[in-house]
PyMOL Python script that loads the backbone (N, CA, C, O; Angstrom):
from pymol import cmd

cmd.read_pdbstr("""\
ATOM      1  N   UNK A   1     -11.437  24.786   9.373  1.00  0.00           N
ATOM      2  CA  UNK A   1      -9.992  24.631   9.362  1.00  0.00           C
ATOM      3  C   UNK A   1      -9.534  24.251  10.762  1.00  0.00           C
ATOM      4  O   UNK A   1      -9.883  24.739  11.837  1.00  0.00           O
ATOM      5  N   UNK A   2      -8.647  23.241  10.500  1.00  0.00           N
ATOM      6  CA  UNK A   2      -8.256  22.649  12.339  1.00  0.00           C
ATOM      7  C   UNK A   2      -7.165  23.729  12.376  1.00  0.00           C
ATOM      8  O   UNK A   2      -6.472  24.249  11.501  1.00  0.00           O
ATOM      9  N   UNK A   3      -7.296  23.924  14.141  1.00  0.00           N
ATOM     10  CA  UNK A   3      -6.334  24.615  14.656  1.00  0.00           C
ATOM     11  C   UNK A   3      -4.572  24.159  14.253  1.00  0.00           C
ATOM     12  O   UNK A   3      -4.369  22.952  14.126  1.00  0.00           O
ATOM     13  N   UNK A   4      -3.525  24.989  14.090  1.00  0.00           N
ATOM     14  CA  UNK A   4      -2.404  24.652  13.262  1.00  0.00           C
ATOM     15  C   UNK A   4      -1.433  23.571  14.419  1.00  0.00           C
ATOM     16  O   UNK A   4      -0.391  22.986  14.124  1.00  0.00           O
ATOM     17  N   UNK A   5      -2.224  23.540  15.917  1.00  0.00           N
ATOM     18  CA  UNK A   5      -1.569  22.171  16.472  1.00  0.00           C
ATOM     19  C   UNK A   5      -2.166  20.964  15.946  1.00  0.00           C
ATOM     20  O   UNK A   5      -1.456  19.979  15.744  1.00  0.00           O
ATOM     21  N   UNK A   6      -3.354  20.952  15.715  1.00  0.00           N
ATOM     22  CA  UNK A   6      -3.983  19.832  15.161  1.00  0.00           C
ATOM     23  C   UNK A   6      -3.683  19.233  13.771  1.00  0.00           C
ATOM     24  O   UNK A   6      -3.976  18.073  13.484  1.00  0.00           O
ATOM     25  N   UNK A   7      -2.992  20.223  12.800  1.00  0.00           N
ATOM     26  CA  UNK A   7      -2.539  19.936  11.638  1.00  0.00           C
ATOM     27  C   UNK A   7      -1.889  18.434  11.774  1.00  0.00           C
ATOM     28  O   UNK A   7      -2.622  17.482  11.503  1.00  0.00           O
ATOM     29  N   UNK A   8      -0.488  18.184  12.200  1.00  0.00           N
ATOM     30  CA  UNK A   8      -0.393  16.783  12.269  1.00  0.00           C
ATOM     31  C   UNK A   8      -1.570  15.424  12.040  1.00  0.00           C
ATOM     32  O   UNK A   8      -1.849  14.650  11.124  1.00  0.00           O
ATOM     33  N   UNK A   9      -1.899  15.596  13.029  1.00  0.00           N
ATOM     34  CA  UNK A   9      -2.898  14.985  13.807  1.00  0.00           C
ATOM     35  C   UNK A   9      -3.778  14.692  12.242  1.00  0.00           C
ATOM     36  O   UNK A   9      -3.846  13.610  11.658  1.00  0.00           O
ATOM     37  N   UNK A  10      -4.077  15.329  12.033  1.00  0.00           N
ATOM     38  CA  UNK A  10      -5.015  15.395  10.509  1.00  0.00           C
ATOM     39  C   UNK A  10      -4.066  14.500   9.404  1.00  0.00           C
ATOM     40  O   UNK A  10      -4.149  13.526   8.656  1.00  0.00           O
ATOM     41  N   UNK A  11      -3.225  15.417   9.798  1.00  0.00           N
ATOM     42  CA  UNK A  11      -1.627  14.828   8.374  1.00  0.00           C
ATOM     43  C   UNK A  11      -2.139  13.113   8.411  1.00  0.00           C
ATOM     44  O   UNK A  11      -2.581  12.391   7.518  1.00  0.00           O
ATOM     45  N   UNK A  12      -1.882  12.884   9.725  1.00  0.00           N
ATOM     46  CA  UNK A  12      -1.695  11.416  10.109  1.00  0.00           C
ATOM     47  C   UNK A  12      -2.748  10.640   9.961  1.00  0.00           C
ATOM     48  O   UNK A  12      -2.609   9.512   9.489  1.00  0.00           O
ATOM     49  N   UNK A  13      -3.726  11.025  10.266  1.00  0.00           N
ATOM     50  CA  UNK A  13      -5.477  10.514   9.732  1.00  0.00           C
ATOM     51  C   UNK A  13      -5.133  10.202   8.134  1.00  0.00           C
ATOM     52  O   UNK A  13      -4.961   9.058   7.715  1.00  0.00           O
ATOM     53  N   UNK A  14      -5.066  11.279   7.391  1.00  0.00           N
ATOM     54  CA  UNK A  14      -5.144  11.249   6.051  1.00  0.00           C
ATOM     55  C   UNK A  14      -4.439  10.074   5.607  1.00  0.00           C
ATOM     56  O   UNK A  14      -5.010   9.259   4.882  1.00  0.00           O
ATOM     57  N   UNK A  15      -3.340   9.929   5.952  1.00  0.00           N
ATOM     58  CA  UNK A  15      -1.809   8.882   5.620  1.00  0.00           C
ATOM     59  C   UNK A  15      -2.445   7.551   5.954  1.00  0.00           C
ATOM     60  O   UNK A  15      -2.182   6.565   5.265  1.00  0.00           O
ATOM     61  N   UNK A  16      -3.326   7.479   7.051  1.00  0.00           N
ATOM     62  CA  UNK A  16      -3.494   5.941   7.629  1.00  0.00           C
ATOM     63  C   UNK A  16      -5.008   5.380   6.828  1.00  0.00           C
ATOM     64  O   UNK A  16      -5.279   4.182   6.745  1.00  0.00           O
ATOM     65  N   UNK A  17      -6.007   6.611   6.211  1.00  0.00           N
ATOM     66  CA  UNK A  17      -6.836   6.482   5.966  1.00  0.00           C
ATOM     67  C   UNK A  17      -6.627   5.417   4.385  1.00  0.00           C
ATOM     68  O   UNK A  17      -7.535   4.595   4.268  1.00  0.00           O
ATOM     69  N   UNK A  18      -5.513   5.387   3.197  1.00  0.00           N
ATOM     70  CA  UNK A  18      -5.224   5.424   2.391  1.00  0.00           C
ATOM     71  C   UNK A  18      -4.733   4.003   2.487  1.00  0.00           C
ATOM     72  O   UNK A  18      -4.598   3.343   1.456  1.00  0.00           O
ATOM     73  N   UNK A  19      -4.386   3.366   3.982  1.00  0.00           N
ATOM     74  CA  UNK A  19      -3.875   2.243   4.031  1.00  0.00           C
ATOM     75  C   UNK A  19      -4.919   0.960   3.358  1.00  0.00           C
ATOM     76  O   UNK A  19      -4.387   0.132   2.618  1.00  0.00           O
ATOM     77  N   UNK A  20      -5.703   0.908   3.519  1.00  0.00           N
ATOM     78  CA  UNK A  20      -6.813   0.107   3.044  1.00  0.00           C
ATOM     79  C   UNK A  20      -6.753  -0.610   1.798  1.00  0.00           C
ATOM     80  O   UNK A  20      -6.584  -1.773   1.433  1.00  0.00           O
ATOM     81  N   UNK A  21      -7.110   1.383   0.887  1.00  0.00           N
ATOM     82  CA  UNK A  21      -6.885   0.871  -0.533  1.00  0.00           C
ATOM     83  C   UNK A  21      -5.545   0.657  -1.361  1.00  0.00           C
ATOM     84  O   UNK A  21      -5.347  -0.013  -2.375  1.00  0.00           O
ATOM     85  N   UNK A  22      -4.755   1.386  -0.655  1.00  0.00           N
ATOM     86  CA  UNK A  22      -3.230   1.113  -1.283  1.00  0.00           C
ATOM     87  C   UNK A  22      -2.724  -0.671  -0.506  1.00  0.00           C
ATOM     88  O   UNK A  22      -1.682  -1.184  -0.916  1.00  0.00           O
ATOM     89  N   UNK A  23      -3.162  -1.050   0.045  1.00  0.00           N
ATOM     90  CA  UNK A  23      -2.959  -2.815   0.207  1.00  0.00           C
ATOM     91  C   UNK A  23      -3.684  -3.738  -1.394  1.00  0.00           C
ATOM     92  O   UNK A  23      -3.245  -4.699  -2.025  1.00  0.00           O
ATOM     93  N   UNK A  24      -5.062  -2.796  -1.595  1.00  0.00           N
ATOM     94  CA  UNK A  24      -5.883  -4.079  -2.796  1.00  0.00           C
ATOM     95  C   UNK A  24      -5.188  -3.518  -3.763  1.00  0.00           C
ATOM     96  O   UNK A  24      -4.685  -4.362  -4.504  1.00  0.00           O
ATOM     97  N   UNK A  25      -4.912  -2.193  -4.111  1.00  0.00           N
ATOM     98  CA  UNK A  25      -4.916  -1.713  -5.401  1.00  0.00           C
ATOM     99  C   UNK A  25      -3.077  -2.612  -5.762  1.00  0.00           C
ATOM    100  O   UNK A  25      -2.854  -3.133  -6.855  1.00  0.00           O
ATOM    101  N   UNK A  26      -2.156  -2.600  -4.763  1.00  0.00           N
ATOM    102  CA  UNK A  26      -0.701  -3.289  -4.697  1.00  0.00           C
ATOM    103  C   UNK A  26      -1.029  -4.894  -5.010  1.00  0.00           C
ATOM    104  O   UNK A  26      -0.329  -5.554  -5.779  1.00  0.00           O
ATOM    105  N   UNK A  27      -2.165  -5.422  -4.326  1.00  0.00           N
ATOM    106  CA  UNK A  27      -2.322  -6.560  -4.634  1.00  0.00           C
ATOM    107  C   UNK A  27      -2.827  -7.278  -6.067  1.00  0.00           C
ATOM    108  O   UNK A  27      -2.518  -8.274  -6.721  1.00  0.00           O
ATOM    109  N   UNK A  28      -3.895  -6.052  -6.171  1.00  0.00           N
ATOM    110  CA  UNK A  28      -4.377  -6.054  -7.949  1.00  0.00           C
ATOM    111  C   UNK A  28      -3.521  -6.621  -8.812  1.00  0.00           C
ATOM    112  O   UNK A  28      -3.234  -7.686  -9.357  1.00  0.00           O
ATOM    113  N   UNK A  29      -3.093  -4.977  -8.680  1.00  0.00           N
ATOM    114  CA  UNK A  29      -1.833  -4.657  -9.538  1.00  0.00           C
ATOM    115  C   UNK A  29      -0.682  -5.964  -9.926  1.00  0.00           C
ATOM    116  O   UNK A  29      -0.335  -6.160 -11.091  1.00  0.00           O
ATOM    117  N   UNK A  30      -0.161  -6.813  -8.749  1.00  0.00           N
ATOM    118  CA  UNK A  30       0.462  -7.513  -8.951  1.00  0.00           C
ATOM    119  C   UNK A  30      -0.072  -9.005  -9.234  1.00  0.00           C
ATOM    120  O   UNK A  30       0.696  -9.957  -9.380  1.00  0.00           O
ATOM    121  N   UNK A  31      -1.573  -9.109  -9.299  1.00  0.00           N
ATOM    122  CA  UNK A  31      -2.160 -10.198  -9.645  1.00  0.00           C
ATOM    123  C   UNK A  31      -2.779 -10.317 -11.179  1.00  0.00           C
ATOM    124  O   UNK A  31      -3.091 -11.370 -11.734  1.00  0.00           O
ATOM    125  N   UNK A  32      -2.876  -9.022 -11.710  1.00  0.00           N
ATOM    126  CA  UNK A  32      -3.178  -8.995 -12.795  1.00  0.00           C
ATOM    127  C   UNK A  32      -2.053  -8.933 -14.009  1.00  0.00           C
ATOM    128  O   UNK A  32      -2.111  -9.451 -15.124  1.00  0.00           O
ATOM    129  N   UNK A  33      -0.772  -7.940 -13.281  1.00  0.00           N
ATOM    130  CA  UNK A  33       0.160  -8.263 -13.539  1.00  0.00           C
ATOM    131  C   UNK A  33       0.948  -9.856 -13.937  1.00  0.00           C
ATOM    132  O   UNK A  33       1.766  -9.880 -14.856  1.00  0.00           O
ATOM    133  N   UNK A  34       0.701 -10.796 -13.367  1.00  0.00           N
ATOM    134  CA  UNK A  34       0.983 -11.767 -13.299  1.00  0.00           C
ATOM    135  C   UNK A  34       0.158 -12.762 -14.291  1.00  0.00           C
ATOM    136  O   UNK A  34       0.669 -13.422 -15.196  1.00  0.00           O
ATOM    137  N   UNK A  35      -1.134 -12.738 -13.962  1.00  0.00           N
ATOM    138  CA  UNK A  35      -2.279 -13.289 -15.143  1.00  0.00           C
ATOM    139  C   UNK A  35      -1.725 -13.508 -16.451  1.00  0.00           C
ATOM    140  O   UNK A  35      -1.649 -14.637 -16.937  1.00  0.00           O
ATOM    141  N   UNK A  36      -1.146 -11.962 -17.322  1.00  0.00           N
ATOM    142  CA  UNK A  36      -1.309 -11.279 -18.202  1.00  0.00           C
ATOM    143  C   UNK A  36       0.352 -11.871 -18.643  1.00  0.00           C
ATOM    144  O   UNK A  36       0.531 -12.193 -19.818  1.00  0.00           O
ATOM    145  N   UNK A  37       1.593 -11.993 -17.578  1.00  0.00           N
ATOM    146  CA  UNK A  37       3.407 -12.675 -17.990  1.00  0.00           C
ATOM    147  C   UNK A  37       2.306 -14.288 -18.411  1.00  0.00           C
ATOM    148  O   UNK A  37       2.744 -15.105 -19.221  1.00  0.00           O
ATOM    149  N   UNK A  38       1.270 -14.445 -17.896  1.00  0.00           N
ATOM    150  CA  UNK A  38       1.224 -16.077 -17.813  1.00  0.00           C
ATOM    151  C   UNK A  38       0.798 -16.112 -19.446  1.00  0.00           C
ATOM    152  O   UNK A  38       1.314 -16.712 -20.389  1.00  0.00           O
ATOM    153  N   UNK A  39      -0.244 -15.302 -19.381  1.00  0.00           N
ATOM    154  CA  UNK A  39      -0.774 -15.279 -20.750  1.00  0.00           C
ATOM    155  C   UNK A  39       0.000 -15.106 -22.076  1.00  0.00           C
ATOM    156  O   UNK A  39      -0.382 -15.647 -23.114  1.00  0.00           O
ATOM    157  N   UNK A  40       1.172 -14.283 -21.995  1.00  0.00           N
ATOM    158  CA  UNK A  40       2.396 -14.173 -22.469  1.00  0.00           C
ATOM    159  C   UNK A  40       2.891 -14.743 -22.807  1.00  0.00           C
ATOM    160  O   UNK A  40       3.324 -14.667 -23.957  1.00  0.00           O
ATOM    161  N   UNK A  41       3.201 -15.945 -21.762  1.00  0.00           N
ATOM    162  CA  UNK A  41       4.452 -16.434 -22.370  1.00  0.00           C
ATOM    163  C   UNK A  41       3.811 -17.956 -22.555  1.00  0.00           C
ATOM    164  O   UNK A  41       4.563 -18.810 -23.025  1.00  0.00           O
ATOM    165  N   UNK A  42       2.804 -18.233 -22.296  1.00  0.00           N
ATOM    166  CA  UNK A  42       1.995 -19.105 -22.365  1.00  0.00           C
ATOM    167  C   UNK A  42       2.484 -20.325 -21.240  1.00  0.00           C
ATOM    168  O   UNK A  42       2.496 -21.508 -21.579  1.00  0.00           O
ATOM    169  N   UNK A  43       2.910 -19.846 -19.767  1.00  0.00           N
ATOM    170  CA  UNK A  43       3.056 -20.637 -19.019  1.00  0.00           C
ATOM    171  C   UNK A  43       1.682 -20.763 -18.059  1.00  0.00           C
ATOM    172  O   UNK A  43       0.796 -19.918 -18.186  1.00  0.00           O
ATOM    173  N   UNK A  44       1.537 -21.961 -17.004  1.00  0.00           N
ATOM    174  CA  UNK A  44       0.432 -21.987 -16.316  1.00  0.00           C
ATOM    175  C   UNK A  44       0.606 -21.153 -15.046  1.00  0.00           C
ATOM    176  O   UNK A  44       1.787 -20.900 -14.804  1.00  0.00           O
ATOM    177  N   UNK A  45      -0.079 -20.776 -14.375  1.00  0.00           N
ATOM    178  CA  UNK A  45      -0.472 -20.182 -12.890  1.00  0.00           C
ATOM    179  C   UNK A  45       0.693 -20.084 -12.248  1.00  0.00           C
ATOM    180  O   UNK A  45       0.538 -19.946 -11.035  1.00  0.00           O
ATOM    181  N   UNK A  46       2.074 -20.109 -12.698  1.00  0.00           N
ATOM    182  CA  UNK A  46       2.853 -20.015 -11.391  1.00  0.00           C
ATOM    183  C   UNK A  46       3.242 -18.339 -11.251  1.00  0.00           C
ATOM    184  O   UNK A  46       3.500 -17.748 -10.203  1.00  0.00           O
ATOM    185  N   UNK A  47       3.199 -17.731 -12.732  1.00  0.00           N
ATOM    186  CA  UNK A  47       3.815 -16.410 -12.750  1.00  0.00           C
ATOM    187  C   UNK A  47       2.542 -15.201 -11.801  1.00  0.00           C
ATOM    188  O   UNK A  47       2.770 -14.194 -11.132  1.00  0.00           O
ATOM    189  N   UNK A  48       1.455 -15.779 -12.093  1.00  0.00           N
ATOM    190  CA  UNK A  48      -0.081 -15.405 -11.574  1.00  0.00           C
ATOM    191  C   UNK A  48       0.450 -15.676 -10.084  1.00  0.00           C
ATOM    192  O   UNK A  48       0.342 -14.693  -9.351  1.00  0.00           O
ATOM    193  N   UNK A  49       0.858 -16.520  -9.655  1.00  0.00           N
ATOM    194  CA  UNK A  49       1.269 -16.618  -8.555  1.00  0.00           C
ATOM    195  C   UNK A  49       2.234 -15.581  -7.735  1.00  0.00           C
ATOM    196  O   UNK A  49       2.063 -14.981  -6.673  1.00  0.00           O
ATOM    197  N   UNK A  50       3.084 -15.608  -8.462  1.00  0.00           N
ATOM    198  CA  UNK A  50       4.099 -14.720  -8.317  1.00  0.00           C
ATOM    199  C   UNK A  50       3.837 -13.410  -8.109  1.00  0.00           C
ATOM    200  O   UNK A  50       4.166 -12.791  -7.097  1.00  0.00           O
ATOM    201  N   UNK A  51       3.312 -13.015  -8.947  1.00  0.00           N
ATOM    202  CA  UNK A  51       2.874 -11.489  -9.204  1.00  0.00           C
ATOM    203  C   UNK A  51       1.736 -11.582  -8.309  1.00  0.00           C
ATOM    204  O   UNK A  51       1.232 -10.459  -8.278  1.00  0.00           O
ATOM    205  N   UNK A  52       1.169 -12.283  -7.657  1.00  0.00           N
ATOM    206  CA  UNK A  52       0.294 -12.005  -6.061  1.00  0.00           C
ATOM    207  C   UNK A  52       1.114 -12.182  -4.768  1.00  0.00           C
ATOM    208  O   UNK A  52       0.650 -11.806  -3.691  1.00  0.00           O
ATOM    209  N   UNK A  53       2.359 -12.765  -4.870  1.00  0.00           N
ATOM    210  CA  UNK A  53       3.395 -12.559  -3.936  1.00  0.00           C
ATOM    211  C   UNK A  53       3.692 -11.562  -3.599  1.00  0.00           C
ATOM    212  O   UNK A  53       3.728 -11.127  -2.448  1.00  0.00           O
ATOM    213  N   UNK A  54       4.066 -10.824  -5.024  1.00  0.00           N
ATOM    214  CA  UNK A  54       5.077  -9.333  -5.243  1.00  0.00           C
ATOM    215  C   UNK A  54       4.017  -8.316  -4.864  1.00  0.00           C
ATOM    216  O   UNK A  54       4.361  -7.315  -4.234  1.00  0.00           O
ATOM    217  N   UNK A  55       2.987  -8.470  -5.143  1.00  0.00           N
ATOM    218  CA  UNK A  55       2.062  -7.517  -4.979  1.00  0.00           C
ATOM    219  C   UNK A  55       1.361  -7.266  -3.335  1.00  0.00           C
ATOM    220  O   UNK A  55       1.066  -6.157  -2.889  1.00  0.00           O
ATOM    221  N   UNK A  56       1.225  -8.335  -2.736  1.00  0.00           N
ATOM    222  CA  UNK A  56       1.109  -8.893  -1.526  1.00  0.00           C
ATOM    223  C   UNK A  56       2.341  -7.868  -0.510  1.00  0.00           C
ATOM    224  O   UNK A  56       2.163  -6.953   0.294  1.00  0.00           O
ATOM    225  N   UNK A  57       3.721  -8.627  -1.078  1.00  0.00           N
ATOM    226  CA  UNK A  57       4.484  -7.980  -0.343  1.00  0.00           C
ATOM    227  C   UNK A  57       4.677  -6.472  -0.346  1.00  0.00           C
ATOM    228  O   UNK A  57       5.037  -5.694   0.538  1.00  0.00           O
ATOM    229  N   UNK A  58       4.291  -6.286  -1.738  1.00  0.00           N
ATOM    230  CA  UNK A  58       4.139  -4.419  -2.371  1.00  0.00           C
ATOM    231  C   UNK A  58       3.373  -3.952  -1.274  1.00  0.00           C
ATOM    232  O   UNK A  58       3.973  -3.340  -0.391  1.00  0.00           O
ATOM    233  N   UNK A  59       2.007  -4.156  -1.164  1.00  0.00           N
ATOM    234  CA  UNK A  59       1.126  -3.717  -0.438  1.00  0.00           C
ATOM    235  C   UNK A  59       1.623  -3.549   1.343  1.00  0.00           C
ATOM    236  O   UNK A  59       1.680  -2.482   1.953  1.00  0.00           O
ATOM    237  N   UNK A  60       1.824  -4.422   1.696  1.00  0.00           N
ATOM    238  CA  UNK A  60       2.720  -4.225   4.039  1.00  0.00           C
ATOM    239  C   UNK A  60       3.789  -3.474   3.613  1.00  0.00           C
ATOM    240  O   UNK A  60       3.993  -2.454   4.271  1.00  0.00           O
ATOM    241  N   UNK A  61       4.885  -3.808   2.244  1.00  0.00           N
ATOM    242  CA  UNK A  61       6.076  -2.454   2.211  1.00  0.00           C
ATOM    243  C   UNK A  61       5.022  -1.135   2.404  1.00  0.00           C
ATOM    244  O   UNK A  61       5.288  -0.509   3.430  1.00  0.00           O
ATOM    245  N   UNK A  62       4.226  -0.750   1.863  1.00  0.00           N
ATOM    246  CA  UNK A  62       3.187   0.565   1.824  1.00  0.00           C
ATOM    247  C   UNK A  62       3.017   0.851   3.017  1.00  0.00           C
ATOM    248  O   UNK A  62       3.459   1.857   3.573  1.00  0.00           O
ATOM    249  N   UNK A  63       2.085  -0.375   3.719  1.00  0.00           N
ATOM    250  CA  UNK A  63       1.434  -0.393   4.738  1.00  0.00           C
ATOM    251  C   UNK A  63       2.923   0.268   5.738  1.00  0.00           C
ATOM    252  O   UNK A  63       2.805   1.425   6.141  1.00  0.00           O
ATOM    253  N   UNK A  64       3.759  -0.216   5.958  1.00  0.00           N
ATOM    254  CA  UNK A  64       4.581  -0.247   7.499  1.00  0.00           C
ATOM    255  C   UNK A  64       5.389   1.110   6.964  1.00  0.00           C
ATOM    256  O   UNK A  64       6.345   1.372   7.694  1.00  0.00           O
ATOM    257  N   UNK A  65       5.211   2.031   5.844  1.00  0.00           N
ATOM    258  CA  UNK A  65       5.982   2.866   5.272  1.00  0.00           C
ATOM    259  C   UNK A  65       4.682   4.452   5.618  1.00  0.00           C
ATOM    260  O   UNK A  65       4.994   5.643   5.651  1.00  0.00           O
ATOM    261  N   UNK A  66       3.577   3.970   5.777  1.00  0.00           N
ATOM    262  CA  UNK A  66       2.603   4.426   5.683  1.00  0.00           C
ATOM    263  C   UNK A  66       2.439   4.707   7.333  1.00  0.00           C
ATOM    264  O   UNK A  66       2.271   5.720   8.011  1.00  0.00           O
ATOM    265  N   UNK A  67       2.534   3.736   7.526  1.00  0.00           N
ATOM    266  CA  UNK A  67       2.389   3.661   9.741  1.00  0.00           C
ATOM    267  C   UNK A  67       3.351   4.776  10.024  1.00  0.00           C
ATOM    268  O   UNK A  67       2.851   5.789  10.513  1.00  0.00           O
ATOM    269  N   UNK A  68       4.664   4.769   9.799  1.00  0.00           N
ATOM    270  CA  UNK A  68       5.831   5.203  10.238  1.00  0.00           C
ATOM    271  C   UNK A  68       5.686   6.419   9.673  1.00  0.00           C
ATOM    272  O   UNK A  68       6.140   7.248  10.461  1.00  0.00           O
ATOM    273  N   UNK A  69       5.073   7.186   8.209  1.00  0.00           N
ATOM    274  CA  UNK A  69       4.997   8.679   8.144  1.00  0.00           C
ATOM    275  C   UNK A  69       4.091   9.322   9.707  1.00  0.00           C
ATOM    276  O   UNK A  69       4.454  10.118  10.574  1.00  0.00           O
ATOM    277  N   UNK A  70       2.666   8.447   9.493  1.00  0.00           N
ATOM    278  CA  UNK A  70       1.636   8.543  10.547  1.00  0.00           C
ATOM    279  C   UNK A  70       2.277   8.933  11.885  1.00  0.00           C
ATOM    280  O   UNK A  70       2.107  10.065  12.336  1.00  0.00           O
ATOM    281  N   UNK A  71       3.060   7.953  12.567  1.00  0.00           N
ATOM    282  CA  UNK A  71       3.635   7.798  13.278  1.00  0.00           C
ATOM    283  C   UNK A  71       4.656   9.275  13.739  1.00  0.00           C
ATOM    284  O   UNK A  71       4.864   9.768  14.848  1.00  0.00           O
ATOM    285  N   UNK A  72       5.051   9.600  12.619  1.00  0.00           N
ATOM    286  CA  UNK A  72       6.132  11.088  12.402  1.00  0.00           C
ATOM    287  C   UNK A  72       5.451  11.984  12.936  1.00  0.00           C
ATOM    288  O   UNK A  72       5.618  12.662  13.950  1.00  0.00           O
ATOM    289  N   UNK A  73       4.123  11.906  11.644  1.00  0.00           N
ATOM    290  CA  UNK A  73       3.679  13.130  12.189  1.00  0.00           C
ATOM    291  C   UNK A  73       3.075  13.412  13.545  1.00  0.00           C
ATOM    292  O   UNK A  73       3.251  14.400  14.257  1.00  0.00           O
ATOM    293  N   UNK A  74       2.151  12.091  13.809  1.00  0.00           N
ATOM    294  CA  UNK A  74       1.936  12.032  15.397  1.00  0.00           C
ATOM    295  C   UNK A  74       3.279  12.728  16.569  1.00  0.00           C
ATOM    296  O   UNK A  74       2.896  13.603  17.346  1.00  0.00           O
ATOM    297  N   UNK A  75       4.478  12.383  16.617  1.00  0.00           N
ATOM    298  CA  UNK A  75       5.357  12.559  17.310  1.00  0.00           C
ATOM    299  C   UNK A  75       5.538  14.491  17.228  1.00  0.00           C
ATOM    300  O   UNK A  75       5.453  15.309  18.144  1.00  0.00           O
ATOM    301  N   UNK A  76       5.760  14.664  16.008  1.00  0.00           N
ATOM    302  CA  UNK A  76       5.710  15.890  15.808  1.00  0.00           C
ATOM    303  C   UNK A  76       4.238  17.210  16.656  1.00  0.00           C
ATOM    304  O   UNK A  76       4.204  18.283  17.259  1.00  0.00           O
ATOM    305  N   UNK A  77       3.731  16.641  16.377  1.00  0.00           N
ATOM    306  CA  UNK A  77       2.483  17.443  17.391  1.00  0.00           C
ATOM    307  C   UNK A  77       2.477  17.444  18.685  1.00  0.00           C
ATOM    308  O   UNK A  77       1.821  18.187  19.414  1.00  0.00           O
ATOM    309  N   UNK A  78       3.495  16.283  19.105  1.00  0.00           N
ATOM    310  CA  UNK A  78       3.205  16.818  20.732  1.00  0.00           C
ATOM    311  C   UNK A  78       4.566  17.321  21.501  1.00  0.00           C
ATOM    312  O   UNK A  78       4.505  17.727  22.662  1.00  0.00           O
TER     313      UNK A  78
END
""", "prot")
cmd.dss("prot")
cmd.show_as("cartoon", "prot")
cmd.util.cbc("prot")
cmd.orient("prot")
């Protein structure tokens, strides 16, 4: 068990560690998403497109939302 100053410090590891997969899994998500409106509605690649935009952008909203908890808790520990 880390000492209860180090808690942050950990907080913030954990939060930044998550950045990785929460970027592919946002990007997936919105690429498969997209595949599947195309398949739908029976249009070509643009909605597939789209939905790797949205997902793209899903993923840095995470990311810079993700920095800035990190970031908190860092500030908080010292």
């Amino acid at each position: 068990m880390a000492p209860s100053g180090d808690q942050g410090t950990w907080k913030a590891l954990g939060e930044l560690s998550s950045i990785g997969l929460a970027l592919v899994v946002a990007t997936v998500i919105g690429l498969v998403g997209g595949y599947y409106a195309d398949r739908l509605l029976g249009t070509t690649t643009w909605l597939l497109l789209v939905g790797l935009g949205l997902g793209i952008a899903a993923g840095f909203v995470n990311l810079f939302r993700s920095v800035s908890r990190a970031d908190r808790e860092l500030d908080d520990t010292k």
